[in-house]
DONUZA-766956 format. One record per atom (N, C-alpha, C): residue in one letter; x, y, z. Coordinates in steps of 0.2 Angstrom, whole numbers, plus 5000, padded with zeros to 4 digits. Layout:
# DONUZA-766956
AXYZ ...
END
This chain:
# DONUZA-766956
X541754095343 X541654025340 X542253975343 X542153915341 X542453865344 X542953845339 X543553815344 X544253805339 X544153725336 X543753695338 X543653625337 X542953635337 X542653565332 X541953575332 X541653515337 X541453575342 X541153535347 X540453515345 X540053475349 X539153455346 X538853535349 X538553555346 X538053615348 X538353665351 X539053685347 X539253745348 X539553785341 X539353845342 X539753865334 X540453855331 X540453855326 X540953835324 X541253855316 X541753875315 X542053905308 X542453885304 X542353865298 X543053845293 X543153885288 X543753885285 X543853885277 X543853845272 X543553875266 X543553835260 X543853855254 X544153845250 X544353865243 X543953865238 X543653885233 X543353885227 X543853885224 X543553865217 X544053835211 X543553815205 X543953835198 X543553865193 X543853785190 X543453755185 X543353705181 X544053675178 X544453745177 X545353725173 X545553735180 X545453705187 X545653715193 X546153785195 X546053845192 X546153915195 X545853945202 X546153985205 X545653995210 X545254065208 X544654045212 X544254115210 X544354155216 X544654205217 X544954255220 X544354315221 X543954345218 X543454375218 X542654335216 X542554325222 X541854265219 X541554315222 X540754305217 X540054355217 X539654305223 X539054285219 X538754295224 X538654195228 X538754185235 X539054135236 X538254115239 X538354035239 X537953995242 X537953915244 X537953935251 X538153865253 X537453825259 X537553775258 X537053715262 X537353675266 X536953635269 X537353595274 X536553535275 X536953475277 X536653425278 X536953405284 X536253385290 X536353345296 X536353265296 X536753245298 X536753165298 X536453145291 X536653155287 X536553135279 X535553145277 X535653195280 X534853225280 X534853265274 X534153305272 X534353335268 X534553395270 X534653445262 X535253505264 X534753565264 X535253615268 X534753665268 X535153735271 X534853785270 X535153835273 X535453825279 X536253845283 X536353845289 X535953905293 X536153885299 X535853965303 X536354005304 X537053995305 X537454035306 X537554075300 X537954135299 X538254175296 X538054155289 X538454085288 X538754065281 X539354075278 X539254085272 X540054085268 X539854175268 X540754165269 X540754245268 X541454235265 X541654285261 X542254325256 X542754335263 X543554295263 X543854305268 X544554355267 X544654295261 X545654325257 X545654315249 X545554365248 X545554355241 X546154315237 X546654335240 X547454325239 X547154245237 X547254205240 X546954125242 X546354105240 X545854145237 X545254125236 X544854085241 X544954105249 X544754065254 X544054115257 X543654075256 X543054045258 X542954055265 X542654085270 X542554085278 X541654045280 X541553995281 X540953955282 X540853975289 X540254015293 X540054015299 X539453985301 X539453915305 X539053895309 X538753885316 X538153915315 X537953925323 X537853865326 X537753865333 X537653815337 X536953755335 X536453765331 X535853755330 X536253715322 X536553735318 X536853685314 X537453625316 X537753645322 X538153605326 X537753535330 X537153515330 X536853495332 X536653445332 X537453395328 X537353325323 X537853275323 X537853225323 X538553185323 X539153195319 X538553215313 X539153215306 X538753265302 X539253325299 X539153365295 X539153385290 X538953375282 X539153395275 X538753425274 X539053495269 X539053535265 X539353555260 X539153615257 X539553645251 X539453695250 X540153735246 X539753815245 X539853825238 X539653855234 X539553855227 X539753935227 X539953975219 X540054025217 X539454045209 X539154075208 X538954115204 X539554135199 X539954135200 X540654145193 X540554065188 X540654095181 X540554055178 X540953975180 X540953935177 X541653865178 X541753865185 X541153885189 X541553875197 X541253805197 X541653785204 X541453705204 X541253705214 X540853655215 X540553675221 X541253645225 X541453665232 X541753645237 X541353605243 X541553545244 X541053535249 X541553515255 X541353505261 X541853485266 X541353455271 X541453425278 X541353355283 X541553365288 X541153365292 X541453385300 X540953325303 X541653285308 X541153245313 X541153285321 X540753315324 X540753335329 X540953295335 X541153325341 X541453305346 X540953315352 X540753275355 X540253255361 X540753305365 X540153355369 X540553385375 X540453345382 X540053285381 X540353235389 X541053185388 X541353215382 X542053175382 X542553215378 X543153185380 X543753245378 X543953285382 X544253345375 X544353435376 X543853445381 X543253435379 X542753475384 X542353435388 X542653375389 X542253355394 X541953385399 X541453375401 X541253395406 X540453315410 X540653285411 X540553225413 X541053165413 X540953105413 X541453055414 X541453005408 X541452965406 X541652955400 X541252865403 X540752845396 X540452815397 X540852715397 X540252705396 X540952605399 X541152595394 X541152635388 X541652615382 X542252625385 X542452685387 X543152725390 X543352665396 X543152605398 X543552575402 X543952535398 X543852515393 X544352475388 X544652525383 X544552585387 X545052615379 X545552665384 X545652645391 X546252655393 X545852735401 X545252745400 X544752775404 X544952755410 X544452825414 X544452795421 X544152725421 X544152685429 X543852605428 X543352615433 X542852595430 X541852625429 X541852555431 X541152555436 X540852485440 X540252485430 X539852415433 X539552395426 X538952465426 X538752495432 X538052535429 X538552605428 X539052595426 X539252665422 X539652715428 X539652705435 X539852755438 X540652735442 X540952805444 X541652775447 X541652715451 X542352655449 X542152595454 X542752635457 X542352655463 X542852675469 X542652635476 X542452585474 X542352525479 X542752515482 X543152495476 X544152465478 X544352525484 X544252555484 X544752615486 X544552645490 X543452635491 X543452615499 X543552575504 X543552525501 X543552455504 X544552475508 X544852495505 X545752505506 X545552545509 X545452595510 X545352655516 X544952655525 X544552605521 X544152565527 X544452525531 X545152485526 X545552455531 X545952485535 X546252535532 X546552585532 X546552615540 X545752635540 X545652685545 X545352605552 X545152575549 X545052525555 X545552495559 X546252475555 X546752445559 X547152505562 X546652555562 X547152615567 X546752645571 X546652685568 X546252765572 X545552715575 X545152675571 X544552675573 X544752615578 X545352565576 X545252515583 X545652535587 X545952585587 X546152615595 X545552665596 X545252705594 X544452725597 X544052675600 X544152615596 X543552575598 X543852515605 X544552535605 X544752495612 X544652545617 X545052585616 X544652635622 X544052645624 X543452655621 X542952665625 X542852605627 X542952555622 X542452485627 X542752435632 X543652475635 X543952465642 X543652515646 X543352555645 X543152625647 X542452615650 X541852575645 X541152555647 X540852545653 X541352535658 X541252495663 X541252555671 X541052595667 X541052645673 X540552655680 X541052665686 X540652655691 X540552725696 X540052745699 X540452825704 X541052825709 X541152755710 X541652765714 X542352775711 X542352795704 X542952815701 X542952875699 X542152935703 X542452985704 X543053035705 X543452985711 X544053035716 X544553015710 X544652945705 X545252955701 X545053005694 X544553005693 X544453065688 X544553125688 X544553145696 X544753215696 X545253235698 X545653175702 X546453165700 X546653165692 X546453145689 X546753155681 X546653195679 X546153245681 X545953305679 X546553365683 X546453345688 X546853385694 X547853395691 X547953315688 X548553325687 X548953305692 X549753375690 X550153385694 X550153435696 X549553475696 X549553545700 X549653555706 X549753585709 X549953625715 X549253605722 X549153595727 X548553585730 X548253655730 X547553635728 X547153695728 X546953735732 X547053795733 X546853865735 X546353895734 X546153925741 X545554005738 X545654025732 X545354055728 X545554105721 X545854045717 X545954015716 X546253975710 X545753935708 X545753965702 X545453945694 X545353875695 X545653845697 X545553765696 X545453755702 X545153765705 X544853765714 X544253735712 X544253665711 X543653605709 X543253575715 X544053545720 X543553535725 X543253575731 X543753595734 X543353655740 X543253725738 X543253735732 X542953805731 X542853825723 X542353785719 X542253775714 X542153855711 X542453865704 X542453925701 X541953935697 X541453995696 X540753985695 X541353985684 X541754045686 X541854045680 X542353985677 X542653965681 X543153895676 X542353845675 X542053845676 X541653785678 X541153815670 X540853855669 X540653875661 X541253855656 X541753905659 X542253875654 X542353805651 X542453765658 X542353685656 X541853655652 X541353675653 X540753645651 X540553655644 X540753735641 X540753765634 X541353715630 X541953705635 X542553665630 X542253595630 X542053565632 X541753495631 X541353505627 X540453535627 X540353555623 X540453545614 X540953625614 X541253625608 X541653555606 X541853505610 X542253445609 X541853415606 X541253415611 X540753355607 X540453355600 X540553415599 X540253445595 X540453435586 X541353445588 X541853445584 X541853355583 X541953315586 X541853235586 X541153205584 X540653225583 X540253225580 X539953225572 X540553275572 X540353315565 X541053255561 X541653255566 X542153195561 X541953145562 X541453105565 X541353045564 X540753025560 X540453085557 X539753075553 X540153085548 X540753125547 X540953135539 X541153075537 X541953055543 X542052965540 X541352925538 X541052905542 X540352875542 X540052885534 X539952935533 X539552955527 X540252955521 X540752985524 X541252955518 X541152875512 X541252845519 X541252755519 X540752735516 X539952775518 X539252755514 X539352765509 X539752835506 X539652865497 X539852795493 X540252735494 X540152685488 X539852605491 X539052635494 X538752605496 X538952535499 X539352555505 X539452525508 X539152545515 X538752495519 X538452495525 X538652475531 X538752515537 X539052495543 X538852395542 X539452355543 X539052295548 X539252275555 X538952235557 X539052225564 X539852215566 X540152235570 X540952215571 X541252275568 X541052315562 X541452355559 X541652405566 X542252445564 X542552505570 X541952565569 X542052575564 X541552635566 X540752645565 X540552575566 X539852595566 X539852565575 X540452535576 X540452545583 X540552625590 X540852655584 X541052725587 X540352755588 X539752765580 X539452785582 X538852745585 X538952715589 X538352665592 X538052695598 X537252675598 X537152745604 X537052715613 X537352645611 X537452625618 X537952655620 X538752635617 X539252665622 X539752665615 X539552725611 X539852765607 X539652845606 X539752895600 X539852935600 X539252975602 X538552935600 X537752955603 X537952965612 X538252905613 X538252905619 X538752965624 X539052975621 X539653035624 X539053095624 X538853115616 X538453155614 X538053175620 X537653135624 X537053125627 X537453145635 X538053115635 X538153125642 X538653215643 X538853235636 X539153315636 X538553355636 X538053335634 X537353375632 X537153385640 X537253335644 X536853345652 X537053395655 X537553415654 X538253455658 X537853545658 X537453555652 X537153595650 X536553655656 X536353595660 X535953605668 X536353605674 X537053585674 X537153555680 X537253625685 X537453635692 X537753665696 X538353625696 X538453695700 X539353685704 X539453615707 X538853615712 X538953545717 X538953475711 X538753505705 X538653435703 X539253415699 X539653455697 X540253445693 X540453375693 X540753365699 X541253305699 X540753265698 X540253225697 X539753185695 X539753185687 X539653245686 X539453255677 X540153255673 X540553275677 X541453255675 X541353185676 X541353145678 X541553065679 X541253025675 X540453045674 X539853015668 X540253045662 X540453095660 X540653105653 X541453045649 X541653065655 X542353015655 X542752955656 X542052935658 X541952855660 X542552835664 X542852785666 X543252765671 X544252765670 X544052835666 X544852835666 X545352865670 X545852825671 X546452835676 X546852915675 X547152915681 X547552975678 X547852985672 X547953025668 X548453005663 X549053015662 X549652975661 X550152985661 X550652965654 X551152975653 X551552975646 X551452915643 X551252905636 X551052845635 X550352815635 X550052835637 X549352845638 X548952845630 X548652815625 X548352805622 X547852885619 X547652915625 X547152975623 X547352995628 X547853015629 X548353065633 X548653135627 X548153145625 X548053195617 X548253295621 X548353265626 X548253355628 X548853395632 X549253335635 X549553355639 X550553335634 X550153255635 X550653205629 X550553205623 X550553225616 X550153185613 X550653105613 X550353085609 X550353005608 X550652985602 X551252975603 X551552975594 X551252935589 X551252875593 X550852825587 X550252845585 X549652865591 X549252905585 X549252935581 X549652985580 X549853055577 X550253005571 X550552965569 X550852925565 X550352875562 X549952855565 X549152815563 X548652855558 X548652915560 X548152995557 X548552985550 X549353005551 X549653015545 X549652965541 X549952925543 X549952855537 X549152875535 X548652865538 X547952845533 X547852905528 X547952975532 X547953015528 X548253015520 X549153005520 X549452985515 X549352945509 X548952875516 X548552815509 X547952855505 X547652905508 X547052945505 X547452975499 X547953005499 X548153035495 X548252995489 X548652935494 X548852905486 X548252855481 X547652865484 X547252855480 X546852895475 X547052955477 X546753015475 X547353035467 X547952995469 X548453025463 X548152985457 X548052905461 X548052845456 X547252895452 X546652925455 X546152935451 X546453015447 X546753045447 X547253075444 X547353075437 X547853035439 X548252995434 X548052985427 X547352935432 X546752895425 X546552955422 X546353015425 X545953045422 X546453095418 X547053095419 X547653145414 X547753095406 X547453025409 X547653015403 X546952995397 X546553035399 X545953015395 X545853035387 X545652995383 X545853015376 X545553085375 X546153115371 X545953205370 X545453205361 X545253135360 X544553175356 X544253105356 X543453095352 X543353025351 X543652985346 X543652915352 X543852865349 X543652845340 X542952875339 X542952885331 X542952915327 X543152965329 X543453015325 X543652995318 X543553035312 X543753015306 X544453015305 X544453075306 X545153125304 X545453155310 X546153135312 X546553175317 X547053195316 X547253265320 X547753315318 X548453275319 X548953295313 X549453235312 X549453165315 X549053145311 X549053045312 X548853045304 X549253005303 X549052965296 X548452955295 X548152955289 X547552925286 X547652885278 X547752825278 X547652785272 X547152755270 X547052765263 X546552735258 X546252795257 X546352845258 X545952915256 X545552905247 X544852905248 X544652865241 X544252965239 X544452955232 X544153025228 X544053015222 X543453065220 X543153035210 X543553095206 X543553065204 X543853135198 X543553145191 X543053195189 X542553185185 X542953215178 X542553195173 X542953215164 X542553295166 X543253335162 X542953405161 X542553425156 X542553355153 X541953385145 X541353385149 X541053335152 X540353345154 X540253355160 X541053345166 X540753365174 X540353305177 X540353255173 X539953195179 X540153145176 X540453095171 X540953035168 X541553035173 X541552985175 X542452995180 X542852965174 X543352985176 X543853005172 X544452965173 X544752915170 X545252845170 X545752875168 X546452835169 X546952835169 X547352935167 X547352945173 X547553025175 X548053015178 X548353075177 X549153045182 X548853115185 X548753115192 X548353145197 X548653185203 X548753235203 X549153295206 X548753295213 X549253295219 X548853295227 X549253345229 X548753395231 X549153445236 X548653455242 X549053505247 X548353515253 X548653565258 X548353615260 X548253665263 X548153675270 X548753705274 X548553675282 X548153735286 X547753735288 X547753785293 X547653885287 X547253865282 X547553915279 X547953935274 X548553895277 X549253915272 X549153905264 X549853915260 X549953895253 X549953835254 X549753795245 X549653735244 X550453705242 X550353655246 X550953605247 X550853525244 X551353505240 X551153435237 X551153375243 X550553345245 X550553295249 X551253245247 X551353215252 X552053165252 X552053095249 X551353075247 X551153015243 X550953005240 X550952975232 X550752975228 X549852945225 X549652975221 X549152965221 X548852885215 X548552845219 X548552785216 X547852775213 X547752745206 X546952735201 X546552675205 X546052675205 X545652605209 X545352595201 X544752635198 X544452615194 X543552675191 X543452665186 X542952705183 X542952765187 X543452805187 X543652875189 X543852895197 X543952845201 X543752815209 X544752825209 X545152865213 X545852875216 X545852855222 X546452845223 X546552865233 X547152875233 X547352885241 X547952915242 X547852895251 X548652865251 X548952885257 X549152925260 X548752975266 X548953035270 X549353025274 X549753065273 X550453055278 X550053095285 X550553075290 X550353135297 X550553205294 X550953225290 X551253275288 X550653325285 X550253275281 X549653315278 X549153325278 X548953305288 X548653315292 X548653355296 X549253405297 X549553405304 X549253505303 X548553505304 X548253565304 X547453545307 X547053615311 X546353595312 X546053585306 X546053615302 X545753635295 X546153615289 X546153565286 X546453535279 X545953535275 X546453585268 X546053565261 X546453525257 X546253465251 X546353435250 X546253445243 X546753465239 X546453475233 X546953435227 X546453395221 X546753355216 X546453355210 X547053355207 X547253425200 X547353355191 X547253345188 X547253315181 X546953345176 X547653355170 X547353385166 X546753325161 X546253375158 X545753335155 X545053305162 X545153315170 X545053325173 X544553395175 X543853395182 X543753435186 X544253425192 X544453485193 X544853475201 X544453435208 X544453415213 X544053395215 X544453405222 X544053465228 X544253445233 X543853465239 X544353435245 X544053415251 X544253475257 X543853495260 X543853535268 X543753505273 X544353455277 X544153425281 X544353465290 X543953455294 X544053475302 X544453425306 X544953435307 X545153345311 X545053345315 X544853385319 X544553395328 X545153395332 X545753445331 X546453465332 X546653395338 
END
């Protein structure tokens, strides 16, 4: 069973009985207790019930199944068959399991004013903010040095064959028989599959991170517009469709066609050398490599900010009656005449004591003050709260005892 009373989950307390001269009954016969849903009427629980726990104490075990947890607000009572016994009753307001201890959802647009994550008006994360920053993020770097390079690149003609294969070639050695990279006068059937599986798998790998960005940036309904870097990237004139389209060819070619299908994939780029922008292989390129990191970082730091909010989410509802050590004032109680049991009972000098968690009874810290036609109250310290499970029990002679089982929702 469950340490706090969530909604719809079992849940157990203790109760004391107490005989009419406020004694405890220590060996009670035959018990019975009822419960009321939202001020419904009373009736059997489903759970267990009262059952005999400590004699010592006179403590009372109440088991509730999950089918009597199934209600905002909870009162019952247990009664004893021993003559003078007098009934105990106690009140549980349960705890929603989409908020708190057990959340397991997000906390509805009340929780934006009571310190909650910060929810857009139809209830859901406003992570607009935070795309819209990430979007800056990654445009003023990574995506407009992508989107410069290709669209200097665009303008590709076949006579920029010979420098392509220059930049491919490097500073290698002039090609020989048997060498691997023997592209122009004696093309290697196997470097040449090689090449073509690594492009390929490149294209493949670019594909899959530009559809993640892309759909990242969508998830807070945000849609490419024209001008943005990356619905540039993916564009299928002369973006990511379009590389896609021209690594995909390579798939049929022959040996003779290499240097053609190399020059169509790579559009009109010069040899590369240090400093080079997508000179990624040889050089890498610091300021890229520092542009990745920074945006990476700002990700992160958005990530601490929703963190954060969500460490600091209230650990039970905001209307909660009773919570475990916090004060509660004006505590109002009747206190009925012992001759008949139902006359309340004036000018009493009224004895408060309260039970934490089980323990012996301790005298609460405030006194207890008269309102009128048998109606008390009492200031509760935090101190006489500071238990999942409080009883509350208040003593006057010429008085019935009268007390309370309360669950604070720890």
């Amino acid at each position: 069973m469950a340490n706090l009373p969530f909604y719809g989950t079992a849940f157990s307390l203790t109760v004391v009985l107490h005989k009419s001269d406020g004694s405890l009954i220590t060996n009670p016969g035959t018990l019975t207790d009822k419960i009321s849903k939202d001020w419904g009427d009373y009736g059997d629980p489903d759970g267990a019930g009262a059952t005999k726990e400590d004699s010592t104490y006179g403590q009372i075990k109440v088991a509730l199944g999950a089918s009597d947890m199934t209600a905002n607000h909870i009162d019952g009572y247990v009664i004893d068959d021993t003559m003078g016994c007098l009934p105990t009753t106690f009140h549980i307001d349960t705890i929603p399991v989409v908020r708190g201890l057990a959340g397991t959802a997000l906390p509805n647009a009340a929780a934006d004013a009571a310190g909650g994550l910060p929810i857009s008006d139809a209830g859901g994360l406003d992570l607009d903010t935070y795309i819209k920053r990430m979007e800056a993020a990654f445009t003023s770097t990574i995506a407009g040095r992508i989107d410069a390079a290709i669209s200097t690149r665009s303008t590709f003609t076949p006579a920029s064959d010979t420098v392509v294969l220059a930049a491919i070639q490097g500073s290698y050695a002039p090609a020989k028989a048997g060498d691997k990279m023997d592209l122009v006068d004696a093309p290697n059937s196997t470097a040449l599959v090689a090449i073509r599986t690594t492009m390929q798998a490149a294209g493949q790998t670019l594909a899959t991170l530009l559809s993640r960005i892309v759909g990242t940036l969508k998830s807070g309904n945000h849609e490419p517009q024209s001008g943005d870097a990356y619905a540039k990237v993916n564009n299928g004139t002369y973006g990511n469709e379009a590389i896609k389209t021209a690594i995909g060819g390579l798939n049929n070619l022959s040996s003779g066609d290499v240097g053609t299908a190399v020059g169509t994939a790579l559009g009109s780029y010069g040899a590369a050398k240090a400093g080079d922008r997508m000179d990624l292989v040889d050089a890498p390129n610091a300021t890229a490599r520092e542009a990745i990191r920074t945006t990476i970082q700002a990700a992160g730091s958005h990530l601490a900010l929703i963190k954060a909010k969500t460490d600091n989410l209230p650990a039970s509802p905001a209307g909660a009656e009773f919570k475990k050590n916090t004060a509660k004032s004006g505590f109002t109680f009747f206190m009925a005449d012992s001759a008949d049991h139902v006359t309340g009972k004036t000018g009493l000098n009224v004895t408060a004591t309260r039970s934490l968690d089980g323990a012996a009874f301790d005298a609460c810290a405030n006194n207890v003050a008269e309102i009128s036609g048998g109606f008390y109250k009492i200031d509760l310290a935090a101190t006489d709260l500071n238990g999942d499970i409080v009883v509350l029990k208040f003593s006057a002679n010429g008085a019935d005892v009268t007390a309370f089982t309360i669950a604070t929702g720890g």
